[in-house]
TORROMAR-47081 format. One line per 2 residues: number of its first residue (from 1); their letters; for each residue x, y, z of N, C-alpha, C, CB. Coordinates in Angstrom, 3 decimals. Glycine has a CB too. Layout:
NUM = a = X:Y:Z:X:Y:Z:X:Y:Z:X:Y:Z ~ ... .
This chain:
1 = xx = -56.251:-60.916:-5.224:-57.699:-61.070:-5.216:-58.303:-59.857:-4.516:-58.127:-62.400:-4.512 ~ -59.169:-59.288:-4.983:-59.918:-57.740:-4.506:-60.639:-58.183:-3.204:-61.252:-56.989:-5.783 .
3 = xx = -61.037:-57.944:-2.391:-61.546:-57.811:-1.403:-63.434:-57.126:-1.645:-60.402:-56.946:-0.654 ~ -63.956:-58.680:-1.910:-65.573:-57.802:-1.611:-66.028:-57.603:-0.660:-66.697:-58.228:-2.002 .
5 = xx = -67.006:-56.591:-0.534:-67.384:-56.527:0.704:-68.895:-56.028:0.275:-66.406:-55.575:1.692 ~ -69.925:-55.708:0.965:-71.049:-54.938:0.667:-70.517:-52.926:0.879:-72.420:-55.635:1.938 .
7 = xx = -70.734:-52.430:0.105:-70.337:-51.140:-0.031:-69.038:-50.589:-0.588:-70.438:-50.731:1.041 ~ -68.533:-51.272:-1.155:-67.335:-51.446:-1.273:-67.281:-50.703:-2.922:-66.902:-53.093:-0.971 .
9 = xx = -66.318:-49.595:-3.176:-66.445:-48.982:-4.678:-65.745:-50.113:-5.735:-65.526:-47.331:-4.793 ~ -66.169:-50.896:-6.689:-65.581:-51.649:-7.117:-65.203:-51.554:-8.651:-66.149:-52.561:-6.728 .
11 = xx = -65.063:-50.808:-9.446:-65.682:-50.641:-10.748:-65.571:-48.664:-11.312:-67.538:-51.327:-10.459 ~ -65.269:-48.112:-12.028:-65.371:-46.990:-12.476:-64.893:-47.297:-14.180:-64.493:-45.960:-11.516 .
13 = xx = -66.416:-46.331:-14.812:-66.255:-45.863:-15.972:-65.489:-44.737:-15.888:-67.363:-45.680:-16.573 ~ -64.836:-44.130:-16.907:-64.289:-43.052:-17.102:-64.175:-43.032:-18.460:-63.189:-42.869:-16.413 .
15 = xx = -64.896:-41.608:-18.361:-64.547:-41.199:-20.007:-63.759:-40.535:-20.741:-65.236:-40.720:-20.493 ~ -63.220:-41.128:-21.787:-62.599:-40.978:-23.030:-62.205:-40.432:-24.466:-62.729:-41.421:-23.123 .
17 = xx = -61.652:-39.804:-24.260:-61.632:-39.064:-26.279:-61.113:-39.798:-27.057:-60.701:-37.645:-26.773 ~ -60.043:-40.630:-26.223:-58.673:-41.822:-26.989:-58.564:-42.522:-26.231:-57.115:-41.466:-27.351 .
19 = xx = -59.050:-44.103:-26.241:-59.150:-45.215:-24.843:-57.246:-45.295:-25.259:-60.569:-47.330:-25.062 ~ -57.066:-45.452:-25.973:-55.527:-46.021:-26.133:-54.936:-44.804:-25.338:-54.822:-46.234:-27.941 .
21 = xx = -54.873:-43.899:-25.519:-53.970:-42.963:-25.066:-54.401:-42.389:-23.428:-53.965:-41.764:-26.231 ~ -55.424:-42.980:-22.806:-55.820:-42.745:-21.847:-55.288:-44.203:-20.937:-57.272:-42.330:-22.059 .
23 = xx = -55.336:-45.195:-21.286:-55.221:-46.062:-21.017:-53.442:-46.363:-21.458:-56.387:-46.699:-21.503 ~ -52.737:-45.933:-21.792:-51.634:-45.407:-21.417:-50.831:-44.289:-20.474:-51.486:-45.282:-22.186 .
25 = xx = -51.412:-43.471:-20.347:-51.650:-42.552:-19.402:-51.624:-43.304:-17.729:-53.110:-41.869:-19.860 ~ -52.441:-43.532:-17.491:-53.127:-44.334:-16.599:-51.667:-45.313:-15.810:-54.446:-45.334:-17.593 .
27 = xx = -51.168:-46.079:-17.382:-50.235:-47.362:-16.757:-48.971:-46.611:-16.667:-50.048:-48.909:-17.804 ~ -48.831:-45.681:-17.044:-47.428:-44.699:-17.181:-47.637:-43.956:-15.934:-47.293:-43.540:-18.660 .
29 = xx = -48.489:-43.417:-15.293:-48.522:-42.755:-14.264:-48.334:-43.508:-13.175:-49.515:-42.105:-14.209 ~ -49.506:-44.537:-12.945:-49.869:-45.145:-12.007:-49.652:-46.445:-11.808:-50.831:-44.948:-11.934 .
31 = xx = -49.082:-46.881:-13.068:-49.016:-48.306:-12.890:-50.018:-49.413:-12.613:-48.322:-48.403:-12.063 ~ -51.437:-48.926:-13.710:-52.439:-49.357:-13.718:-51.834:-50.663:-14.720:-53.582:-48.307:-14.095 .
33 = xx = -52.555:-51.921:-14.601:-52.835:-53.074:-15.319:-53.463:-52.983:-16.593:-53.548:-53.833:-14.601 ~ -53.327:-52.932:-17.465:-54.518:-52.882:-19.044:-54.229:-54.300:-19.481:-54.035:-51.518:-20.681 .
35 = xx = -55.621:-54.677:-19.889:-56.101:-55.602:-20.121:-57.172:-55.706:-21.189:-56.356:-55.917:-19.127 ~ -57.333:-56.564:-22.202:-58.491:-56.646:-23.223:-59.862:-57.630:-22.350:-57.782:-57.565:-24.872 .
37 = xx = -60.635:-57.110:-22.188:-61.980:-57.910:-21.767:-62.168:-58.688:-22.906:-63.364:-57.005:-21.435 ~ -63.256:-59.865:-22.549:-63.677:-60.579:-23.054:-64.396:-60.571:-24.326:-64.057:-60.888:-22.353 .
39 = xx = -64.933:-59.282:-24.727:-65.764:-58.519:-25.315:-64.966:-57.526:-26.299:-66.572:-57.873:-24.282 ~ -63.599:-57.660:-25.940:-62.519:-56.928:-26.525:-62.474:-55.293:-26.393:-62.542:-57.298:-27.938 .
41 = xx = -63.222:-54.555:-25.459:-62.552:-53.512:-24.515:-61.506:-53.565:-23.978:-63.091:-53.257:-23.613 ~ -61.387:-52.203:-23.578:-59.771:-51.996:-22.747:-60.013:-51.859:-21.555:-58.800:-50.714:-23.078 .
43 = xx = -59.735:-52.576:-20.609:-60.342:-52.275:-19.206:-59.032:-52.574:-18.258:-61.804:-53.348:-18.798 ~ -59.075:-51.770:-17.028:-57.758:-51.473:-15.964:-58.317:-52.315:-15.118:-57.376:-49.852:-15.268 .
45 = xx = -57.229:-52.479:-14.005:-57.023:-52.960:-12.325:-55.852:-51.935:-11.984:-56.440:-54.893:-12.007 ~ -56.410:-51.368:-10.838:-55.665:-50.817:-10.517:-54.356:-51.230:-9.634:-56.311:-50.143:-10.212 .
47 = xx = -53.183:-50.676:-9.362:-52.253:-51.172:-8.694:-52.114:-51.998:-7.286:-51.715:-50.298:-8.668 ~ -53.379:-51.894:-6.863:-53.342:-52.844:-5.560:-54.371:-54.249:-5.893:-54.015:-51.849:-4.039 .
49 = xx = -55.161:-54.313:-7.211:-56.494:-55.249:-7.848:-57.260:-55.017:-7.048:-56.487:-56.812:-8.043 ~ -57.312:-53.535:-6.218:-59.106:-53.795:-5.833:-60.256:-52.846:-6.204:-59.345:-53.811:-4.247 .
51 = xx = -59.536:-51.804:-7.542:-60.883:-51.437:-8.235:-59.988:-51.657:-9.813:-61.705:-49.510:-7.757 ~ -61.299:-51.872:-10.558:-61.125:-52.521:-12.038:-61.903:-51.576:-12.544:-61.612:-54.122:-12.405 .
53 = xx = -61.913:-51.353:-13.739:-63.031:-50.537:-14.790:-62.498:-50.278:-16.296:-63.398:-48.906:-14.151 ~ -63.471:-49.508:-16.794:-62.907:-49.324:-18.277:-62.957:-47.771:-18.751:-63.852:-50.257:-19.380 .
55 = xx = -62.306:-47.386:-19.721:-62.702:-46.082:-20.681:-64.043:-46.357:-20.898:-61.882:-45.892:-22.191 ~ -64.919:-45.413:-21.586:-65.819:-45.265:-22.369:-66.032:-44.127:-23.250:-66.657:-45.431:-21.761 .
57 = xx = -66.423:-44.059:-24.642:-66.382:-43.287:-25.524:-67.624:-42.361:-25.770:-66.053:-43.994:-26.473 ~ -68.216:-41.339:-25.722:-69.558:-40.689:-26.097:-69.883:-40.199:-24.881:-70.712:-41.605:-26.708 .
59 = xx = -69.180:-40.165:-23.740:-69.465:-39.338:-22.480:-68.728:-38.295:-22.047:-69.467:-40.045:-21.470 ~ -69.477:-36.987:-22.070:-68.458:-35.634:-21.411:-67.894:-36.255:-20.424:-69.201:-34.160:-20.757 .
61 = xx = -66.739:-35.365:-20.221:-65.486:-35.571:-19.119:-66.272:-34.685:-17.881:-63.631:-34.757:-19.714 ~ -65.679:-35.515:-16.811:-65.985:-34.957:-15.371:-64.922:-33.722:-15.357:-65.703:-36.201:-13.994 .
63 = xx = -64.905:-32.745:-15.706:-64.286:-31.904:-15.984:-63.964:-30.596:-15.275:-64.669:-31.826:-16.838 ~ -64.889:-30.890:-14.106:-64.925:-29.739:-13.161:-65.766:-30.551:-11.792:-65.857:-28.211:-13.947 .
65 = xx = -64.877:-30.206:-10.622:-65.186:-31.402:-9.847:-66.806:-31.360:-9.347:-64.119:-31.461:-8.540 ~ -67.191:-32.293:-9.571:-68.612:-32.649:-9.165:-68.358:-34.073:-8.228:-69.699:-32.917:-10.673 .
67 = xx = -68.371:-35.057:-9.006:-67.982:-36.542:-8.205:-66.751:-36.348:-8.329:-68.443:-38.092:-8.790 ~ -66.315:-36.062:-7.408:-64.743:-36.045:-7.341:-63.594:-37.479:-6.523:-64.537:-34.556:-6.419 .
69 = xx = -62.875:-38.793:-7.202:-62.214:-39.280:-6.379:-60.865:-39.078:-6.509:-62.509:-40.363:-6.303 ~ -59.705:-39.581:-5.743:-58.538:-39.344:-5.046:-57.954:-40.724:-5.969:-58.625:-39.327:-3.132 .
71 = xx = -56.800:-40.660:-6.238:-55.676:-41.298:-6.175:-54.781:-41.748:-5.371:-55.239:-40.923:-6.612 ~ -54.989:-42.477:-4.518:-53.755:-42.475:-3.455:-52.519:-43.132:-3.923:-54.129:-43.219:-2.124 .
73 = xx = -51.121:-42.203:-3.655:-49.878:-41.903:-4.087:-49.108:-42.470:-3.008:-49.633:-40.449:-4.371 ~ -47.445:-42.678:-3.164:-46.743:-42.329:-2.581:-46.273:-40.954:-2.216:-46.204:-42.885:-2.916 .
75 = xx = -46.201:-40.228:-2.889:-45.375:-39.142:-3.291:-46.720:-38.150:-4.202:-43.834:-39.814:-4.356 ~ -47.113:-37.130:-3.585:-48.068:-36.134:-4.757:-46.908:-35.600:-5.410:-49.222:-34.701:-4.099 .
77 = xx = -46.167:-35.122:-4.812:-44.616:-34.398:-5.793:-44.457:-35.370:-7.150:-42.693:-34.597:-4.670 ~ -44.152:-36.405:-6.864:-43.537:-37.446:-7.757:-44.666:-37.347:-8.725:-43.218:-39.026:-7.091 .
79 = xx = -46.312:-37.698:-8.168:-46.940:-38.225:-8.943:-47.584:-36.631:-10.178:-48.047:-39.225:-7.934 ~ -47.092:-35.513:-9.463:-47.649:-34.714:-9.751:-46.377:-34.693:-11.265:-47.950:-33.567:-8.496 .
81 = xx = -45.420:-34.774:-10.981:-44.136:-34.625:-12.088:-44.601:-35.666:-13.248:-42.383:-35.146:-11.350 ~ -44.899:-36.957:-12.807:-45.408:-38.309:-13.772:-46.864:-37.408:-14.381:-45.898:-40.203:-12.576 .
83 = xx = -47.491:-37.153:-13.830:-48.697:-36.665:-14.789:-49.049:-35.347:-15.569:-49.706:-36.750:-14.085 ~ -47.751:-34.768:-15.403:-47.174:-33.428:-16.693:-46.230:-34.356:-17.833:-45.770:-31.839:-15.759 .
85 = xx = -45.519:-35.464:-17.550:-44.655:-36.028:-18.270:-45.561:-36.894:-18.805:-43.487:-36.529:-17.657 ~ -46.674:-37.267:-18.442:-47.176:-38.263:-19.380:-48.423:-37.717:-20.254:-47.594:-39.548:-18.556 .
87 = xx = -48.274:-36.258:-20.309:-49.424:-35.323:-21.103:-50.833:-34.711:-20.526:-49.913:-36.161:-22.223 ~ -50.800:-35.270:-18.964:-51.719:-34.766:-18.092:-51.638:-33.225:-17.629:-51.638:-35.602:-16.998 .
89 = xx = -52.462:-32.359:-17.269:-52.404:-31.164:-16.771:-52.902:-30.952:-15.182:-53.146:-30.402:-17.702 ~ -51.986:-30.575:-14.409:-52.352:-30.045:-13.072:-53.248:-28.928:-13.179:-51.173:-29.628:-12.293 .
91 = xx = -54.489:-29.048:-12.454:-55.247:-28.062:-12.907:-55.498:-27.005:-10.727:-57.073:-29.101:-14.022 ~ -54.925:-28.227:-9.841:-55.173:-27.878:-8.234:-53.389:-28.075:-7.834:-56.546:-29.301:-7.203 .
93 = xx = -52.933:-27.564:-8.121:-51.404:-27.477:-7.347:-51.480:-28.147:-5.868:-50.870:-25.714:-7.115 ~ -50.389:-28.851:-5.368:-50.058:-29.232:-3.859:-50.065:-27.854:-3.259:-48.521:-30.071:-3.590 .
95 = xx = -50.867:-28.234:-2.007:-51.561:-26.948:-0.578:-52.122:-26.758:-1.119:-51.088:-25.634:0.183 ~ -53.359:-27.031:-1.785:-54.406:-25.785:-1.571:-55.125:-26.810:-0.965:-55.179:-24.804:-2.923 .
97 = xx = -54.803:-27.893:-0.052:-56.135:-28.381:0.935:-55.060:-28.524:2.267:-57.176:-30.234:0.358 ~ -54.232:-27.875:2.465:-53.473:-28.229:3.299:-54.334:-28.044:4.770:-52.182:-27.461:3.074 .
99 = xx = -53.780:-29.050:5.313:-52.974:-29.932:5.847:-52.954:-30.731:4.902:-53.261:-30.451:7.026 ~ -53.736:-31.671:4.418:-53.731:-32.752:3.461:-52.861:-32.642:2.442:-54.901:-32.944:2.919 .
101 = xx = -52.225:-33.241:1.576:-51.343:-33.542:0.664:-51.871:-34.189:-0.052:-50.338:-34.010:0.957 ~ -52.526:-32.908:-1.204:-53.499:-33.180:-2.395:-52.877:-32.558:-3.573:-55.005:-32.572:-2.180 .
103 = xx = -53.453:-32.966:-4.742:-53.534:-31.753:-5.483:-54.443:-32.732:-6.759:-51.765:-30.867:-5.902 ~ -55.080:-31.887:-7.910:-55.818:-32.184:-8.925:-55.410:-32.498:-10.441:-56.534:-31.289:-8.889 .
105 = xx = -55.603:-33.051:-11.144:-55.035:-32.924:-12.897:-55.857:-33.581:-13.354:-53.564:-33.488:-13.489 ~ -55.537:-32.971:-14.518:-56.892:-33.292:-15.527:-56.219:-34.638:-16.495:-57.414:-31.586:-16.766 .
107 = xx = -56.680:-35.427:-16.804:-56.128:-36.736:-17.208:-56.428:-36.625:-18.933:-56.996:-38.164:-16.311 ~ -56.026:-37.165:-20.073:-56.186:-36.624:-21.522:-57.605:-36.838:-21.933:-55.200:-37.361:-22.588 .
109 = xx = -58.532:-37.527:-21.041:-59.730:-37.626:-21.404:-60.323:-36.346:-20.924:-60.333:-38.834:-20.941 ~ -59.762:-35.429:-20.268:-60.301:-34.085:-20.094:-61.351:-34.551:-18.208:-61.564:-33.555:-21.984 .
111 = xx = -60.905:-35.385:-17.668:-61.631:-35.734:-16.377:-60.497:-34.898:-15.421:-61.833:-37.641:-16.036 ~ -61.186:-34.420:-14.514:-60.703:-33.715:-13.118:-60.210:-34.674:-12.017:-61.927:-32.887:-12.447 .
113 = xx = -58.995:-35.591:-11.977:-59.164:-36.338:-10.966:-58.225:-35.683:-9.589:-58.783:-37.804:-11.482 ~ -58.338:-36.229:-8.144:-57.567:-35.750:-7.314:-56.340:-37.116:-6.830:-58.588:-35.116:-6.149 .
115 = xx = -55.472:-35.927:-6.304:-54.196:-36.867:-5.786:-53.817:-37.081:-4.000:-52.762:-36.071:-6.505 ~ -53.484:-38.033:-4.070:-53.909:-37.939:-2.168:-52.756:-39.082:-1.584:-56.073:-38.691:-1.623 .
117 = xx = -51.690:-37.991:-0.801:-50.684:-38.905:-0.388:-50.796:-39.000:1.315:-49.169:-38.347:-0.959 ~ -50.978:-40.082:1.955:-51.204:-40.589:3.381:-50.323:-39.503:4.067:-50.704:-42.285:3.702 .
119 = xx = -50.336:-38.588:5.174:-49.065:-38.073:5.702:-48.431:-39.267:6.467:-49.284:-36.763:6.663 ~ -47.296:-39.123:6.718:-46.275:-39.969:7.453:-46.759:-39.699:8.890:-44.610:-39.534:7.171 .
């Protein structure tokens, strides 16, 4: 069960060229949930159920960081290897925010997202 709260990010559109192939992407990398809505969209939960959302079709890709959010990983190494193998492109290599243990890829919908592993 997600955790509401007031302020709380709950929800992200993200846009799409191919909901299927993005939305594979997604569960191959990350081990996102896909699911058919009620309405018969394709809509995610993410791996912990506390943000949900869907593809959407007819919207440019965030493609160069403007709203930029994070992924939090175990492993950026690992996750960075899973998202060249699953047709994603690293577009911010690990260190370039160092100290932090980041890095960027562009997901097949052509969106800029970032990767963000807790240090130990």
């Amino acid at each position: 069960m997600p955790t509401f709260a007031n302020g709380k990010i709950c929800y992200l559109e993200m846009p799409a060229t191919d909901i299927a192939r993005s939305a594979e992407f997604y569960k191959g990398v990350f081990g996102w949930t896909i699911r058919k809505r009620g309405d018969g969209s394709t809509a995610f939960d993410d791996s912990v159920n506390e943000v949900s959302g869907t593809w959407v079709l007819g919207r440019p890709p965030s493609g160069k960081p403007g709203l930029l959010f994070y992924i939090m990983v175990d492993s950026v190494a690992a996750a960075v290897d899973a998202v060249v193998a699953h047709g994603g492109e690293i577009v911010q290599p690990i260190g370039a925010d160092a100290p932090e243990i980041t890095a960027r890829f562009r997901d097949p919908g052509g969106n800029v997202i970032g990767l963000y592993q807790q240090p130990a």
